[in-house]
NUNU-822425 format. One line per field, with one value per residue: residue in one letter; y negated, z negated, x negated of N, C-alpha, C, CB in turn; residue number from 1. Coordinates in steps of 0.05 Angstrom, whole numbers. Atoms other than C-alpha are relative to their C-alpha. Glycine has a CB too. Layout:
# residues N
aa <- A, ...
nyy <- Y, ...
nzz <- Z, ...
nxx <- X, ...
cayy <- Y, ...
cazz <- Z, ...
caxx <- X, ...
cyy <- Y, ...
czz <- Z, ...
cxx <- X, ...
cbyy <- Y, ...
cbzz <- Z, ...
cbxx <- X, ...
i <- NUM, ...
***
This chain:
# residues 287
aa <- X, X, X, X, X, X, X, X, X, X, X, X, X, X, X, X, X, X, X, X, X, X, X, X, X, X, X, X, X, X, X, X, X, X, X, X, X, X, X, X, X, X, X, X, X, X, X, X, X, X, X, X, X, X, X, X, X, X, X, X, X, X, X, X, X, X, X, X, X, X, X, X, X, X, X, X, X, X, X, X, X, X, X, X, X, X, X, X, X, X, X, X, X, X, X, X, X, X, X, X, X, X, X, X, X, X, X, X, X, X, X, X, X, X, X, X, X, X, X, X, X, X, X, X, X, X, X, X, X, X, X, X, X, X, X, X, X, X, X, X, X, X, X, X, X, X, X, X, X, X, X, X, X, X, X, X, X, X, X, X, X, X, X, X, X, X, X, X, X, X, X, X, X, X, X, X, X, X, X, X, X, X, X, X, X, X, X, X, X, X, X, X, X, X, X, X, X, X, X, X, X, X, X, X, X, X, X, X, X, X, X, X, X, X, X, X, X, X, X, X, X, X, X, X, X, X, X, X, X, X, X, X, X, X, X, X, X, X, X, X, X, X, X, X, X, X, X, X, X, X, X, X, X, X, X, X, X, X, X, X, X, X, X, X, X, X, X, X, X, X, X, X, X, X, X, X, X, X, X, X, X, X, X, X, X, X, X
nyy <- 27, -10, 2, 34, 7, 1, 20, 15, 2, -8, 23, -15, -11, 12, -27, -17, -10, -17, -19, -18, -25, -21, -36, -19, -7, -14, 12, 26, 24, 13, 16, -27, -2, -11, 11, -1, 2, -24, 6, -34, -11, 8, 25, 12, 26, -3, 21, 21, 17, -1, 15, 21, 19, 26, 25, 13, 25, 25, 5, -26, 3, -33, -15, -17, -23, -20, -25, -12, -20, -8, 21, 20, 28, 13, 19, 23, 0, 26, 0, 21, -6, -22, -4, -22, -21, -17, -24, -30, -17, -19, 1, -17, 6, 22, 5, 0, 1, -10, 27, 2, -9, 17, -26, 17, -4, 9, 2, 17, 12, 29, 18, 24, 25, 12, 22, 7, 3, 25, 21, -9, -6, 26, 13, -27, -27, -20, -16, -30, -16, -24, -6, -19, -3, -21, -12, 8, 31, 23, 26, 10, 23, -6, 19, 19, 13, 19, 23, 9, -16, -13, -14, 10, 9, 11, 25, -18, 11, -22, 5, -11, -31, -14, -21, -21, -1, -20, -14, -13, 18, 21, 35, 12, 27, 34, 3, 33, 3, -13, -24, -5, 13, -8, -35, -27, -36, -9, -12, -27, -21, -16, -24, -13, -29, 2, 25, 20, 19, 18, 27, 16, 17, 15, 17, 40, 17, 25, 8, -24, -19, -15, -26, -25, -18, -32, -18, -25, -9, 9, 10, 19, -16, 21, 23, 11, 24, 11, 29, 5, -17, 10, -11, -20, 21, -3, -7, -29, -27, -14, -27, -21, -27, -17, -18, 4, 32, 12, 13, 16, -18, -12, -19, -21, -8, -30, 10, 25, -8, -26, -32, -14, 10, 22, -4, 24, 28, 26, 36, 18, 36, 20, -19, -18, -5, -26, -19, -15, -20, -23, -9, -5, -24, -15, -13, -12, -25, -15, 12
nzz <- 4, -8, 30, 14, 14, -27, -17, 10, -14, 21, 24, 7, 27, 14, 11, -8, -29, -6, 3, 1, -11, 25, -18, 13, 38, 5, -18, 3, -19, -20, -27, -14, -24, -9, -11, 32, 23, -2, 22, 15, -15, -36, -6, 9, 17, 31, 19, -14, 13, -14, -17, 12, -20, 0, 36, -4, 10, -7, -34, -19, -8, -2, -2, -3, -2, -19, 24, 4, 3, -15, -8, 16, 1, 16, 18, 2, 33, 7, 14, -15, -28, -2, -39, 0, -21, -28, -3, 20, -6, 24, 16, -11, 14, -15, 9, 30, 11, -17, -23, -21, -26, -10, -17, -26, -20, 20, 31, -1, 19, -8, 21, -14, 21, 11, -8, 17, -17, -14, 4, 10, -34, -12, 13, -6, 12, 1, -1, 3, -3, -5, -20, -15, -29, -11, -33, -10, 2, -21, 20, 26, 24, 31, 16, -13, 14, -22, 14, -13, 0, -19, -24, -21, -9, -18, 18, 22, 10, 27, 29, -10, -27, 13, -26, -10, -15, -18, 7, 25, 18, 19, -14, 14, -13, 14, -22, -5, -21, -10, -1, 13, -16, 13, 5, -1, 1, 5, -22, 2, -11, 24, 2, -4, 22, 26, 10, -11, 3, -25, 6, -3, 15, -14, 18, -10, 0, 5, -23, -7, -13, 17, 4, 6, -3, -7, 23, 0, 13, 18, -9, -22, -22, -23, 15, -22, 13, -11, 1, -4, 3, 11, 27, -2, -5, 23, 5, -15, 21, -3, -6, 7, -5, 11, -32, -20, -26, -3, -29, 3, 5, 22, 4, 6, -27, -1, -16, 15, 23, 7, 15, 12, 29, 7, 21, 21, -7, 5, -15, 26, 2, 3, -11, 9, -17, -14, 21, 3, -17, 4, 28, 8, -5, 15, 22, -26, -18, 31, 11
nxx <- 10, 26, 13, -6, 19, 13, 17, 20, 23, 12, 10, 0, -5, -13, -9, -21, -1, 19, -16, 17, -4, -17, 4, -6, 3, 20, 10, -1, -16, 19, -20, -8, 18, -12, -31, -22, 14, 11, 15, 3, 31, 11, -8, 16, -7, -7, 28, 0, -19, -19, -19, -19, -10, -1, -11, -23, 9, -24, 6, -12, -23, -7, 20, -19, 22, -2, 16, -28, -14, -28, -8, -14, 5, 30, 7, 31, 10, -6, -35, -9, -5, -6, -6, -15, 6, -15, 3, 15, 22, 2, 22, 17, 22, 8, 24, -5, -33, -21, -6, -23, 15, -13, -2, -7, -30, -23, 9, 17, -17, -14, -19, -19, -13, 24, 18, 27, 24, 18, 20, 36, 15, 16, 25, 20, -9, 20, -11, 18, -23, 16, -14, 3, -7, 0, 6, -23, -3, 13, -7, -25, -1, 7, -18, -10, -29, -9, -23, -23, -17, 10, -17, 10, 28, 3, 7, 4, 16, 4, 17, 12, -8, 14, -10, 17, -6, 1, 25, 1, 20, -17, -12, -7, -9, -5, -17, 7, -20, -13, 5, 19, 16, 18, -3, 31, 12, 24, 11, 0, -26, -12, 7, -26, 5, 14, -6, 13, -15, 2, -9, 3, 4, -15, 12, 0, 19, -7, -18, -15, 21, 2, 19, -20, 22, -8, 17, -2, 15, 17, 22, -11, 0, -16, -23, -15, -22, -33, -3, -18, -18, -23, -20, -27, -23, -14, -34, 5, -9, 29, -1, 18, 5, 31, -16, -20, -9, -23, -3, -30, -17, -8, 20, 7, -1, 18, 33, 17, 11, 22, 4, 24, -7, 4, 4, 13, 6, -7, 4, 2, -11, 16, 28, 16, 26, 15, 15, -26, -12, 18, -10, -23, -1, 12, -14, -10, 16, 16, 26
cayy <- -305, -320, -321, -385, -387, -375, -441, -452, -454, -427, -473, -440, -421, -436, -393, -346, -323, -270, -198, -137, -75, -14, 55, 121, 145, 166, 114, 55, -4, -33, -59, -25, 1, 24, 11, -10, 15, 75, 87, 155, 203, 176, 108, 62, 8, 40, -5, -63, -121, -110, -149, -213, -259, -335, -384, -404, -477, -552, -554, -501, -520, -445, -389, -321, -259, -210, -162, -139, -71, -64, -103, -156, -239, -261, -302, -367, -366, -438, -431, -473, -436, -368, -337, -302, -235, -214, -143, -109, -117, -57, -56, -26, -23, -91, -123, -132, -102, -89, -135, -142, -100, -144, -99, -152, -152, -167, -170, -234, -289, -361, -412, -477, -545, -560, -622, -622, -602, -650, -692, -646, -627, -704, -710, -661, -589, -515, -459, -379, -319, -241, -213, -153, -142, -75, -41, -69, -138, -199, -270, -296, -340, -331, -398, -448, -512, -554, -631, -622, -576, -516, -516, -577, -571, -619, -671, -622, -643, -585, -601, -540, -473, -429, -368, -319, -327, -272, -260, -243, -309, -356, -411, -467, -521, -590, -613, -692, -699, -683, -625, -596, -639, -615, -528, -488, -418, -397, -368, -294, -244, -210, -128, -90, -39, -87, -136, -203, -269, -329, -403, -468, -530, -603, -665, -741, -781, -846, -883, -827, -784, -715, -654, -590, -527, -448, -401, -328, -284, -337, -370, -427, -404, -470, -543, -591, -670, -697, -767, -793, -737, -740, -737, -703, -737, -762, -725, -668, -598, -571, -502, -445, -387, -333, -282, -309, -367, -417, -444, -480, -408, -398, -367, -297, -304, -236, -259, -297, -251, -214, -142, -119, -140, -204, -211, -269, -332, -396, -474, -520, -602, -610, -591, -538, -532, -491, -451, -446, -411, -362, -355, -342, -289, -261, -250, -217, -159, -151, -199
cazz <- 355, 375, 331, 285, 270, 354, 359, 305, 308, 261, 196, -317, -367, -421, -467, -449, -388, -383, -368, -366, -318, -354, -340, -364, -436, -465, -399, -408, -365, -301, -241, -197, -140, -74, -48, -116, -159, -182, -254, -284, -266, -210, -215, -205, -254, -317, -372, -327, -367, -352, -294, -312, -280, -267, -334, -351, -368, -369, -297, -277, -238, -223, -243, -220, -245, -198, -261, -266, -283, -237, -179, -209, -194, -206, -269, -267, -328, -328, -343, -276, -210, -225, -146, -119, -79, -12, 10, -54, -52, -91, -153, -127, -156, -157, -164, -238, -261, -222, -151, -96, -33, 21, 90, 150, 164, 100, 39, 13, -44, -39, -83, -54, -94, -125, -115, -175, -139, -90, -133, -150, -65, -52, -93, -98, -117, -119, -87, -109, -99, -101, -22, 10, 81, 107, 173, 220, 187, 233, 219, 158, 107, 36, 3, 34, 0, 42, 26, 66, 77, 122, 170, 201, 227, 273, 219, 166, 118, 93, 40, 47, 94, 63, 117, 152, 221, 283, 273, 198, 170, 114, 149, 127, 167, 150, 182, 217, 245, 297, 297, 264, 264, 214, 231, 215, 200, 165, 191, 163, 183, 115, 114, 124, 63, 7, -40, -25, -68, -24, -44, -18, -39, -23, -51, -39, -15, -18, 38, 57, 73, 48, 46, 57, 38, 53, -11, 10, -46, -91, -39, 20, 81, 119, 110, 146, 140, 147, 150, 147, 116, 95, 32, 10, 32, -30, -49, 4, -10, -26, -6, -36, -3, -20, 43, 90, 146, 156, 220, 245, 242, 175, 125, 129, 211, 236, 260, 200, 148, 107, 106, 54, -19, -61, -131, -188, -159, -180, -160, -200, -198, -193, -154, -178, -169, -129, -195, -225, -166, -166, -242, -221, -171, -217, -276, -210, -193, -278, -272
caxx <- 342, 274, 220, 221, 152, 122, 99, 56, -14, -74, -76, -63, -82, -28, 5, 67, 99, 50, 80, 34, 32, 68, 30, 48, 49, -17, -51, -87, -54, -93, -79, -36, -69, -44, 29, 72, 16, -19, -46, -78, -143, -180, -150, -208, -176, -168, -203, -194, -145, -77, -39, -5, 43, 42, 42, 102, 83, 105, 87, 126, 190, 212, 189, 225, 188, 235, 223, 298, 314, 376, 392, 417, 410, 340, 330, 291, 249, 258, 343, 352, 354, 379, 388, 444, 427, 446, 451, 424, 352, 327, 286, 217, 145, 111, 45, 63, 119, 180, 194, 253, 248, 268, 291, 292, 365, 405, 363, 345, 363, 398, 425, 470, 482, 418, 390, 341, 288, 280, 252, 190, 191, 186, 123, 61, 71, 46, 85, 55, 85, 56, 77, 80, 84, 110, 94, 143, 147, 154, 164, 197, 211, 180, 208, 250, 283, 327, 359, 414, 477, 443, 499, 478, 411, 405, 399, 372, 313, 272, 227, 193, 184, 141, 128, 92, 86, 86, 14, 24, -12, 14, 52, 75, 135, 154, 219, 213, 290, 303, 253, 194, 140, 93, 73, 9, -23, -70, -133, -127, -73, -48, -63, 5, 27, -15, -3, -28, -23, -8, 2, 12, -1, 30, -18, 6, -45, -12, 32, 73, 7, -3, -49, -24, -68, -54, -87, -96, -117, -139, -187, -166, -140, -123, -104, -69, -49, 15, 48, 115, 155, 223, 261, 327, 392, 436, 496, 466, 486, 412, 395, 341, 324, 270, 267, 307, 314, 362, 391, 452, 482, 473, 427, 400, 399, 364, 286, 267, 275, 221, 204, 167, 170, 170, 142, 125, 140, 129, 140, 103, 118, 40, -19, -56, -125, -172, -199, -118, -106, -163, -138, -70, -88, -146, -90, -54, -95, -127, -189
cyy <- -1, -13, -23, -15, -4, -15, -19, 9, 6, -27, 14, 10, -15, 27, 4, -1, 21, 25, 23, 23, 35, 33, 18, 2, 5, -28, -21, -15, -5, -15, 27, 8, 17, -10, 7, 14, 25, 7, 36, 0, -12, -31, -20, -26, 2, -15, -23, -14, 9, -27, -13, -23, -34, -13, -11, -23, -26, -3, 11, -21, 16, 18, 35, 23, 27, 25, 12, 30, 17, -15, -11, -34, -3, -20, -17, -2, -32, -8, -20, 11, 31, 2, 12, 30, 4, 22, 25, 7, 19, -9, 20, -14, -24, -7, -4, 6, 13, -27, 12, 14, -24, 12, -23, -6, -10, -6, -28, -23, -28, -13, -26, -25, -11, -19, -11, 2, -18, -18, 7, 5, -26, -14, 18, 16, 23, 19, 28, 20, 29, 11, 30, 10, 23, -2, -11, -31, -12, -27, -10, -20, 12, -16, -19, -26, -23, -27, 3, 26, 23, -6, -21, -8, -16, -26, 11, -23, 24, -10, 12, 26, 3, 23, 22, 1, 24, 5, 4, -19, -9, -20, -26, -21, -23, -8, -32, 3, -17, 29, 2, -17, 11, 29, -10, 21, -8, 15, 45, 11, 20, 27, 0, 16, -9, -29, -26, -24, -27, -25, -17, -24, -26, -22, -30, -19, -41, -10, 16, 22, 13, 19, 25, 17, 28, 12, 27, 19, -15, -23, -13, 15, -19, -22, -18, -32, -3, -28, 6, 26, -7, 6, 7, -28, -12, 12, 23, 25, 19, 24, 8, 17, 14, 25, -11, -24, -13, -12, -13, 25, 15, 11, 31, 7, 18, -23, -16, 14, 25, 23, 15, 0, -37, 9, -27, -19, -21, -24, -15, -38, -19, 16, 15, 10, 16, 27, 7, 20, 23, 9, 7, 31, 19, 16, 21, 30, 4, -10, -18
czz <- 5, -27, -11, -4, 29, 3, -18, 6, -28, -17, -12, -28, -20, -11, 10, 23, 12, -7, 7, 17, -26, 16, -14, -23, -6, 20, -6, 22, 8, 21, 20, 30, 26, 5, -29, -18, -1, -28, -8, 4, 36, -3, -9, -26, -27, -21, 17, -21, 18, 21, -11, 24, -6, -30, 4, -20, 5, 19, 15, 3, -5, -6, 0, 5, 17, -14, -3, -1, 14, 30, 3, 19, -5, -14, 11, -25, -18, -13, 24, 16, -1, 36, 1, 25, 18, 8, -17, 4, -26, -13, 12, -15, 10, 1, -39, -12, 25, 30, 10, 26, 17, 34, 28, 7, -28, -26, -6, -33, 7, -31, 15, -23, -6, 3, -17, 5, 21, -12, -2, 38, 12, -6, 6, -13, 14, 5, -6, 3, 6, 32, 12, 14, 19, 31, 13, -3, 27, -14, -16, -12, -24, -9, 20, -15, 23, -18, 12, -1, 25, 33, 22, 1, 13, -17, -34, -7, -14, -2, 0, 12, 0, 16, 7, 38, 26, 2, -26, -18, -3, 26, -17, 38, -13, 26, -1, 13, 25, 10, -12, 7, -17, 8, -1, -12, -6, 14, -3, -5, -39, 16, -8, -38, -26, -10, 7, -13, 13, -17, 16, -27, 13, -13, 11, -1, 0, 31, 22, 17, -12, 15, -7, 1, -8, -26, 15, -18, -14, 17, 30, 22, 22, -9, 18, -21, 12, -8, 2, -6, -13, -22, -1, 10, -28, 3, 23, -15, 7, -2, -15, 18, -4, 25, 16, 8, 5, 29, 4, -2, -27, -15, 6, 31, 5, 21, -21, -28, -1, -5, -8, -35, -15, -33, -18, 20, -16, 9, -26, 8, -2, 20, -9, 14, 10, -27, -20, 21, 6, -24, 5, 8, -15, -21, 23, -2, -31, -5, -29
cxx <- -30, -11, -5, -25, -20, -10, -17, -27, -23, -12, -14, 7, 21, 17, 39, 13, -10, 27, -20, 7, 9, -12, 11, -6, -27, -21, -5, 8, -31, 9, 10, -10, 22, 30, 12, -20, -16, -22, -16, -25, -4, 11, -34, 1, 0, -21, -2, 26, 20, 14, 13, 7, -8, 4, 28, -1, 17, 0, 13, 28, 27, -18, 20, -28, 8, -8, 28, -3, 17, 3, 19, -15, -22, -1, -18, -9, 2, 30, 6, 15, 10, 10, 27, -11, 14, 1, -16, -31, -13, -34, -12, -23, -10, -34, -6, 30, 31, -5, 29, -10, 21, -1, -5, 18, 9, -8, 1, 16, 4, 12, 10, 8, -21, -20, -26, -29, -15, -15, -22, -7, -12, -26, -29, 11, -11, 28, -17, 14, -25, 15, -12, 5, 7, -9, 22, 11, -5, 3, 6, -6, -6, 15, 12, 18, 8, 25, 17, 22, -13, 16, 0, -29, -13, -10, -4, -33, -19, -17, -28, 6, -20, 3, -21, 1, -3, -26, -4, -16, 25, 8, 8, 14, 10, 25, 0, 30, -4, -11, -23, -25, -34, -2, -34, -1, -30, -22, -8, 17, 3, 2, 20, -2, -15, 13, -14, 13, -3, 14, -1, 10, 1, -18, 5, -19, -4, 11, 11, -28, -6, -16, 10, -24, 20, -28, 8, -16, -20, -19, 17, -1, 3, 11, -1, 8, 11, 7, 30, 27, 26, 12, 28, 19, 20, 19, 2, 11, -27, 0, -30, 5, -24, 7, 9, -12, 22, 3, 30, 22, -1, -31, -2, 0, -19, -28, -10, 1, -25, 7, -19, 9, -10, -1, -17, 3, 5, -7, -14, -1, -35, -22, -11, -18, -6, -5, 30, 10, -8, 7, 32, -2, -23, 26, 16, -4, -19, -18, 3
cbyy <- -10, -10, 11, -1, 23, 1, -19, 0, -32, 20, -14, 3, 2, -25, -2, -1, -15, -3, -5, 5, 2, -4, 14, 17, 31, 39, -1, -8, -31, 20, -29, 1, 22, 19, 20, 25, -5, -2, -15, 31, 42, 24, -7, -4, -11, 35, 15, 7, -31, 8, 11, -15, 4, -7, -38, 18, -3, -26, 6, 40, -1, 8, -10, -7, 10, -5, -14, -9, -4, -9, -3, 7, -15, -9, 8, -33, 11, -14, -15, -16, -6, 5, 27, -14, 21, -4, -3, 33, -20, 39, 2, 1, 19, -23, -25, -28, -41, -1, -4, -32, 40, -30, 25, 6, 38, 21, 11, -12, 4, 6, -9, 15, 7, 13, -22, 13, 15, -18, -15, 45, 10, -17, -2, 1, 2, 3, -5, 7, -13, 25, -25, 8, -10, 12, 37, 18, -12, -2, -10, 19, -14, -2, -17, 15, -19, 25, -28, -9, -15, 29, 8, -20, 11, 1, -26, 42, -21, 31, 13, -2, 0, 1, -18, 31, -20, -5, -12, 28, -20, -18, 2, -10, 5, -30, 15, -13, -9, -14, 10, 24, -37, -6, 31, -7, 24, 10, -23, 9, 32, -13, 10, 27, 29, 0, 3, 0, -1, 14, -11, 1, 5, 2, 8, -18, 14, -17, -17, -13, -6, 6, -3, 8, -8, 12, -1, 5, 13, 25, 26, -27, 22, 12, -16, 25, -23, 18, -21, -11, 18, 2, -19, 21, 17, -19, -32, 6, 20, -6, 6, 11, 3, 16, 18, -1, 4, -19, 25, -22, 15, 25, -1, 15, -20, 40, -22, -37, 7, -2, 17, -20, 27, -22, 25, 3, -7, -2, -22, 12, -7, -9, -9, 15, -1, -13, -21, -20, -7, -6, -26, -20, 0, -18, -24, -13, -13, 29, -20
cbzz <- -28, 32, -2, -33, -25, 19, 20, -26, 18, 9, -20, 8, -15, 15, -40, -14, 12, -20, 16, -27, 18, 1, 4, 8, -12, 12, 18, -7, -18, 12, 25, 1, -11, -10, 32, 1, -25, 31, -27, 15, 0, 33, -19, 20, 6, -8, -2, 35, -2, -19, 14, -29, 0, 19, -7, -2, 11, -8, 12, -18, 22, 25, -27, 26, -32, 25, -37, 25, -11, -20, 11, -42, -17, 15, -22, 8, 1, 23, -41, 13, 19, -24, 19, 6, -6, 21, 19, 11, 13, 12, -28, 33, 1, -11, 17, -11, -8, -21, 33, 6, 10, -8, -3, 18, 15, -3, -7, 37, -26, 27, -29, 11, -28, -2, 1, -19, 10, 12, -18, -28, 25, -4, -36, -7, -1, -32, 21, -26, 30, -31, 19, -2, 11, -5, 5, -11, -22, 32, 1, -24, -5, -13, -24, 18, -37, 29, -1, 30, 5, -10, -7, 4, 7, 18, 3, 11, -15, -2, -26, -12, 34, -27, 29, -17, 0, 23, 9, 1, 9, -29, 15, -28, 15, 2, -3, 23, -11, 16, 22, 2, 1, -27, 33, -12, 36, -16, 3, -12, 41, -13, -11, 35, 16, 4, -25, 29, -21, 32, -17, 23, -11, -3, -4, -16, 20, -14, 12, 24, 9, -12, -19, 22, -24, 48, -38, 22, 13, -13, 1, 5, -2, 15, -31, 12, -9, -14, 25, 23, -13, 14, -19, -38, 23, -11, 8, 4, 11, -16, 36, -27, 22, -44, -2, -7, 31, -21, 25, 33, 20, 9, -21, -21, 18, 26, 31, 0, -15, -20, 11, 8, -20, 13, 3, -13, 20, -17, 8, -19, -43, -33, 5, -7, -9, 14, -22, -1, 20, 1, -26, 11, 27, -15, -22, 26, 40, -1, 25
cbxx <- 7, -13, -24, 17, -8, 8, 20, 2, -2, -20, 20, -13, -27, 13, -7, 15, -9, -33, 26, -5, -34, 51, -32, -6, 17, 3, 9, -21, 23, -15, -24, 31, -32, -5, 18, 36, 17, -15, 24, 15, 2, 21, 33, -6, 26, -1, -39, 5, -6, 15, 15, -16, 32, 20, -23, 25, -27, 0, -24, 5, -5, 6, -24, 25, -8, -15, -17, 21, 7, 28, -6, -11, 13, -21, -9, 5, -38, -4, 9, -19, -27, 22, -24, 29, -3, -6, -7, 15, -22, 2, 3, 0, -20, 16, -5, -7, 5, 37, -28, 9, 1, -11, 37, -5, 14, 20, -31, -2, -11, 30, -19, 32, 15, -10, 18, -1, 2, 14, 3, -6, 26, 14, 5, -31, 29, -24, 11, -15, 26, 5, 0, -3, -18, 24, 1, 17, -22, 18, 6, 5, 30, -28, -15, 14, -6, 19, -3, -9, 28, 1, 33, 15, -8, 22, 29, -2, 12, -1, 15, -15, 13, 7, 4, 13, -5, 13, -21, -12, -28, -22, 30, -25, 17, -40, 30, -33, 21, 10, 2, -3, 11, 3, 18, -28, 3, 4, -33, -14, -19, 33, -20, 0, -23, -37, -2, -1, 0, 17, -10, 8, -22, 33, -31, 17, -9, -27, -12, 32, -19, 24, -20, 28, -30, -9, 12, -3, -8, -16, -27, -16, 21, 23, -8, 32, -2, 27, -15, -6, -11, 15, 2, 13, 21, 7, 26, -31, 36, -18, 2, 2, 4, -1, 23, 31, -3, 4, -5, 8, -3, 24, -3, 18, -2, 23, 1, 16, 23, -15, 9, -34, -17, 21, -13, -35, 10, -3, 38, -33, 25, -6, -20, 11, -18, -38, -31, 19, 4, -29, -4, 22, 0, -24, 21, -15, -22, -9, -11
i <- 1, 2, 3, 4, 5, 6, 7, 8, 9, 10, 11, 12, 13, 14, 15, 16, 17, 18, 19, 20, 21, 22, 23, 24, 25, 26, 27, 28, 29, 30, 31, 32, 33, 34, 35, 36, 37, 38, 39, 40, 41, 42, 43, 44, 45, 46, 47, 48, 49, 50, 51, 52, 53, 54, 55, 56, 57, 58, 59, 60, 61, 62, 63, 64, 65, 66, 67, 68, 69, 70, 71, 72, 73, 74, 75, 76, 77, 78, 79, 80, 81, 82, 83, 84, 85, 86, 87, 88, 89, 90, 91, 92, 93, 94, 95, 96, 97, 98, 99, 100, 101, 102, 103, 104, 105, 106, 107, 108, 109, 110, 111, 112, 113, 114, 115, 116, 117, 118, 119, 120, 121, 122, 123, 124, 125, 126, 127, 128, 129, 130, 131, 132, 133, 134, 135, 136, 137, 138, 139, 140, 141, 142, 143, 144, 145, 146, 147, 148, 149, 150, 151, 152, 153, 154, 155, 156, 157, 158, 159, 160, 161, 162, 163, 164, 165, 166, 167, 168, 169, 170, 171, 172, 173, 174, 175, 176, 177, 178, 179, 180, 181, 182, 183, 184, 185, 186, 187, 188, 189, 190, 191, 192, 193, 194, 195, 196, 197, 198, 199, 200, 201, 202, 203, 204, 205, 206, 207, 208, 209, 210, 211, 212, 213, 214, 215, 216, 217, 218, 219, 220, 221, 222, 223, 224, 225, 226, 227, 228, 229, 230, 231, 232, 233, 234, 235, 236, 237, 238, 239, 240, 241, 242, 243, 244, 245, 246, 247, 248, 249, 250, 251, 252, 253, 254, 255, 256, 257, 258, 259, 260, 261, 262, 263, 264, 265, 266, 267, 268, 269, 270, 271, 272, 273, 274, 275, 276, 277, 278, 279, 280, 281, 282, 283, 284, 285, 286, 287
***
């Protein structure tokens, strides 16, 4: 399949939710350094605040800490969107805590039915997510929600398409039927092998006109306006995916998924500022 993303172009605080990096016995907690982490002698972090995930607040939509133990389903901390998994992606070290590895070929998570979301996709809102991009990565999908039944694309509605495109920047598409009419990219390429936290952000500016902005590491990477977007269909059969791409052949089609890892995401139902988002990825990385 060719690459999905080729023809784009370069575009808090609140109490609990918080989850803390776990070092060895005897070790004070830091951030984890290095691929999946790295605590002890020599670690520059020690005495640094421990690593904490996203708030889990009234704002929050979703919030999937990918902290599991086993692999297992990913909880939504919210009790909404629990995922289902595809090909076993394995528990592996994360930016906080445990994450999902996600291989290019079969990994990835989905859910089908859910129309509750559209209403927070049709308004403003805050996607975040910890990512990490192996060697070999190509294009993919990070989040995806779609109003419609996947299987017909042709008169599909996605919401949003949350991405990475073939030069390794945040993306972001907007679907106008009968084909994409909204794409961009950010303007800095994400560093292979590291963690990296990456948001967008959706802000309604009044008569179907909106403001789209790319976060890399806390700090703007790219923003884009849009007009005339579309909302879910009624009585659609709404799609999730995390990892993966959808097409008229289905989810999990090979060229659109990620390979690397995924860790802490959350949707929230509201904009979230420039200085929440520097606070999300500060708690991130131990600031």
């Amino acid at each position: 399949m060719a690459d999905p993303f080729s023809s784009l172009v370069a575009l808090q605080p609140a109490s609990g939710g918080m989850r803390a990096n776990r070092g060895p016995p005897g070790v004070s907690p830091g951030i984890k350094g290095g691929v999946g982490g790295g605590f002890g002698v020599g670690s520059p972090y020690i005495g640094v605040s421990p690593a904490q995930g996203h708030v889990l607040d009234a704002h929050t939509a979703a919030l999937w800490r990918f902290d599991e133990a086993s692999a297992t389903n990913p909880v939504d901390l919210t009790g909404h969107y629990t995922l289902t998994q595809y090909g076993s992606p394995g528990v592996v070290a994360g930016q906080i805590g445990n994450a999902r590895q996600l291989d290019g070929t079969s990994m990835f998570f989905q859910r089908q039915g859910d129309a509750a979301l559209g209403t927070v996709f049709n308004g403003s809102w805050t996607i975040e997510a910890w990512l990490y991009l192996a060697t070999g990565s190509t294009a993919g999908t990070i989040f995806i929600y779609s109003g419609l039944d996947f299987t017909v694309q042709t008169s599909d509605v996605v919401l949003a398409d949350f991405g990475v495109d073939s030069l390794n920047r945040i993306s972001w598409r907007q679907w106008v039927s009968p084909t994409y009419g909204v794409t961009f990219s950010g303007g800095t390429p994400l560093s292979l092998d590291t963690w990296h936290h990456v948001a967008l952000i959706r802000q309604e500016l009044g008569y179907s006109f909106y403001q789209l902005i790319l976060y890399l590491d806390g700090v703007s990477d790219g923003a884009n306006n849009a007009s005339g977007l579309t909302t879910p269909i009624s009585g659609a059969s709404h799609y999730i995916g995390v990892g993966n791409y959808m097409t008229n052949a289905g989810p999990g089609t090979a060229g659109g998924l990620i390979t690397g890892r995924i860790d802490d995401m959350r949707i929230s139902k509201v904009v979230r500022s420039p200085e929440e988002i520097k606070i999300s990825y500060q708690r991130g990385v131990g600031g």
